[in-house]
N, C-alpha and C positions, 0 to 999 in steps of 0.2 A: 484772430479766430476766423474760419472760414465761414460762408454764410450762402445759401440756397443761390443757383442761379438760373438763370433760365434760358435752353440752348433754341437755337432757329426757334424762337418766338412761342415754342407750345410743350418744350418735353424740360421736367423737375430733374434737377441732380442734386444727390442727398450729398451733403457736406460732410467732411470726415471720412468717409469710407476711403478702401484699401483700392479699389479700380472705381472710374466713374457710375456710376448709375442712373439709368435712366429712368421714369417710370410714366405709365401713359398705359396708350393702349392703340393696337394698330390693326383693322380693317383688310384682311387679307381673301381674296378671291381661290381659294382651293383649286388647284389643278389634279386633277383624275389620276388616280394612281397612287397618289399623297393619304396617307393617314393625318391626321389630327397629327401626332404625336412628331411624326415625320417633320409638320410645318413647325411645330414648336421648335423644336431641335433646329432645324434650318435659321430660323431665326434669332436663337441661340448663339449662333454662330456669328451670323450676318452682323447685327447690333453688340455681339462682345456683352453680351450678362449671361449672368445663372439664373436668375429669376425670370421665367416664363411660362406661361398656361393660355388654357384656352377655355371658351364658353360653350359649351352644345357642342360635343362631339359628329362629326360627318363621318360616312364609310370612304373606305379607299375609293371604289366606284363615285362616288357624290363627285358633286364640284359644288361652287361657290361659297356662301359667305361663312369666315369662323374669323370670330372676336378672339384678338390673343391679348394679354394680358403682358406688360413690361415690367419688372421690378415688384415693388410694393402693391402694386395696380392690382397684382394679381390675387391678393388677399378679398379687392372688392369687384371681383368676376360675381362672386355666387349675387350681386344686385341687378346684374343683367340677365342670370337663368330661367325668369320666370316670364320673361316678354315673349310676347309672338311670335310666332315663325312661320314665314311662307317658301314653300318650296312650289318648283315646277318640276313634271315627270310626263312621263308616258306611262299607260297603263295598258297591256298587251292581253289584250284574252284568250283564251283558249290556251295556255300552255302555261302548267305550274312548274316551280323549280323548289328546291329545298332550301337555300336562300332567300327566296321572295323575290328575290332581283335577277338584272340579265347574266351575270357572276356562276348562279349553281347551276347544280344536274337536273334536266328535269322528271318531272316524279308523276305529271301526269297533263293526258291532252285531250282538247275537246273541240268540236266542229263551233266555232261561239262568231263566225264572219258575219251573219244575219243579225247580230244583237243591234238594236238603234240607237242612233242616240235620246232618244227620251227614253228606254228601258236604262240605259247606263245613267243620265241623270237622276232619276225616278232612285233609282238603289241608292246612289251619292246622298241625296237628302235625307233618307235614312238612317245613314252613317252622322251626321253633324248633331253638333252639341255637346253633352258627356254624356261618351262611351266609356264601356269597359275592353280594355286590350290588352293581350296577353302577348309579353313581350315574345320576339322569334327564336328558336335555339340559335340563332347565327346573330348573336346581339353578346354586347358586354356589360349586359345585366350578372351579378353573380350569384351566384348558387352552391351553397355547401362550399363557399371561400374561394369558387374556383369561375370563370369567365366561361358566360353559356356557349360561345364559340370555341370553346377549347374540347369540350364536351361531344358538342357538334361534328367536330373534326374527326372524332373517335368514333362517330358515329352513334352518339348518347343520344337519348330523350327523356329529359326531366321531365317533373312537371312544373310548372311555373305558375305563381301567383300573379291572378289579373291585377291591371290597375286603372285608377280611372285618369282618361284624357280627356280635352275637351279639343272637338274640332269646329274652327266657327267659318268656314268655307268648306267644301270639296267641291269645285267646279272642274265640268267637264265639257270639251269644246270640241268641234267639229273633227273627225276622224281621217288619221294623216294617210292612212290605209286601211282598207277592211278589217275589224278587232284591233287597230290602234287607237287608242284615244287621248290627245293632250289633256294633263291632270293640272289644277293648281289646287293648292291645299292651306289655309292658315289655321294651325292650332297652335295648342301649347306646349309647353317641354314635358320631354320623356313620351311623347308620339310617335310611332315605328308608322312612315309614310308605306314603308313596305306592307306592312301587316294589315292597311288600311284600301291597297291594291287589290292584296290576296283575297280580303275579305268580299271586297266587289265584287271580283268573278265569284266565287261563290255565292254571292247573294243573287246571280244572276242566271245558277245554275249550272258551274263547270269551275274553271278554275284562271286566274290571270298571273302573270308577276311585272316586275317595276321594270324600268328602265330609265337612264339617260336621268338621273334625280341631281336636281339642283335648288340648290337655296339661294333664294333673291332676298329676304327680308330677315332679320332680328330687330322688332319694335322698330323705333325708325330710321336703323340704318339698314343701308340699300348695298347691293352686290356692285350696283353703280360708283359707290366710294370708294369700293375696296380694291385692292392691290394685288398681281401676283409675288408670291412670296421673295422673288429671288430680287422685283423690283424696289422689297422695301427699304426704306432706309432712316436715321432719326427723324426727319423731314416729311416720315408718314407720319408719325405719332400722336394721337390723339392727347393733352393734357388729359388728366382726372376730370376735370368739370366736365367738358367734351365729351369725355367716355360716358358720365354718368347724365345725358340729357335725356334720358327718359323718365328718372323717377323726380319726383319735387324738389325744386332746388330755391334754396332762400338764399337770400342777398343781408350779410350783414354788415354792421360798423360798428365801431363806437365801442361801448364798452359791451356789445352783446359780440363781436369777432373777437375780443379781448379773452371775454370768458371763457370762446368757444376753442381758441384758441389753445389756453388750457385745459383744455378738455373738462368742465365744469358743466351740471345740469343749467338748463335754458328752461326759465317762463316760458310755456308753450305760445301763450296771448302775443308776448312780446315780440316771438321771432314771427310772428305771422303763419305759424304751423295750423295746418286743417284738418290738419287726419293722423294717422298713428304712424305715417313717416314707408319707410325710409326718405330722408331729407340729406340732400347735398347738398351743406352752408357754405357759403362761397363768401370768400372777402370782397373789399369797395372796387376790388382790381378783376374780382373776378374767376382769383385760384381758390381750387377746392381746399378749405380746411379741414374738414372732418365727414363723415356720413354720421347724423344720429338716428334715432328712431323712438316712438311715441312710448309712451309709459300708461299708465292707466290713471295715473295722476295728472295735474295740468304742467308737467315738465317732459320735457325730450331731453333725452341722454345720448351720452356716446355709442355709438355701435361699432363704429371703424374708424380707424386713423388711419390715415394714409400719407 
């Protein structure tokens, strides 16, 4: 009988299956031009599996970081969708466009070179904390089963239901030319940086859009670790634990890995659980056995196998 092994020291291969499988997760640095879907697919290819996804969607325009998901890995993407996220941008005043970014047409212009930087900060802090934001027609939110950019392209205008973000930065730094201004931004997911651009110039009395958008942060991985797509290879891989080092993660043995093992509820007291989880239980070696999550009782159960 075959039995789990473990390749270049960090990536799982499920026993039994019909081609090898890998499962992890790998840190990949977006190259401009590249959709989300594009990277998945490339890496598809690259590592030889059919199981691949990704965390937080980027625009073709975007660059850097997007979490991709390898094998089973990708069933425990949605525990990484609710972590921070910082991007950098430029925010250009005086000129809207109907994408929000440097990409559309523009739709309307305004003399905004004299604006300072304390009136652009002054507006930014405004904007932080939970907002309500109204996603863009040129977004793949959907509507009536159909993607607002498809809509868009027809030249549609829905209306669309606000939703609440929470932004917990929008810093603005010294201007790279007259109405350009370097943007950093940490909020949370489902955030249109675009739409939070657009909103500036407008609060500021005319109109602005995006440019040059990248992502440096998801919770505490960095653009720094991440890879271009073409350079990845098993050798990038994050293991499971790895991947899951931002939410809580217990350490077990004995007969409580035994249980957890089989995927059996856990005395919350006993595994040292604090709060209502998500919890990544990790054996005495340190591989992920399970994700559980808090009950309203004093036991934590299953929520994912991986």
């Amino acid at each position: 009988m075959s039995t789990p092994t473990v390749s270049n020291g960090n990536v799982a291969v499920r026993p039994g299956s019909p081609s090898r499988e890998l499962v992890g997760m790998v840190a990949v640095d977006k190259e401009q031009g590249w959709t989300s879907h594009d990277v998945v697919a490339r890496i598809r290819r690259l590592l030889g599996q059919r199981r691949v996804g990704h965390a937080g969607t980027l625009d073709p325009d975007a660059t850097g970081l997007l979490l991709v998901g390898i094998g089973r890995f990708t069933r425990a993407l949605r525990f990484l969708e609710g972590l921070t996220k910082v991007y950098q941008c430029e925010a250009v005043l005086g000129t809207a466009t109907d994408t929000l970014d440097a990409s559309g047409k523009v739709t309307g212009t305004w003399d905004m070179e004299n604006i300072s930087l304390d009136d652009v900060r002054n507006a930014a802090n405004k904007m932080t904390g939970e907002i309500e934001q109204i996603p863009p027609m040129f977004s793949a939110v959907k509507v009536e089963g159909e993607r607002l950019y498809a809509k868009a392209r027809r030249g549609e205008s829905v209306e669309r239901k606000s939703r609440r973000v929470t932004v917990h930065s929008f810093e603005v730094s010294e201007p790279l030319e007259p109405g350009v201004f370097p943007i950093s931004v940490a909020c949370s997911t489902g955030t249109y940086v675009r739409s939070l651009v657009a909103d500036l110039g407008t609060a500021l009395g005319g109109g602005a859009h995006l440019r040059n958008l990248r992502r440096t942060k998801i919770g505490s991985f960095s653009v720094d670790e991440a890879r271009t797509v073409d350079s990845i290879s098993e050798g990038s891989i994050l293991t499971p634990a790895q991947a899951l080092r931002d939410i809580e993660q217990l350490h077990l043995d004995g007969e409580l890995a035994t249980l957890a093992k089989r995927r059996m509820p856990l005395d919350r007291v006993s595994t040292g659980a604090q709060t209502s989880g998500p919890y990544a239980l990790l054996d005495d070696k340190g591989a992920l056995i399970a994700i559980y999550e808090g009950t309203a009782t004093d036991k934590i159960v299953v929520g994912l196998a991986i």
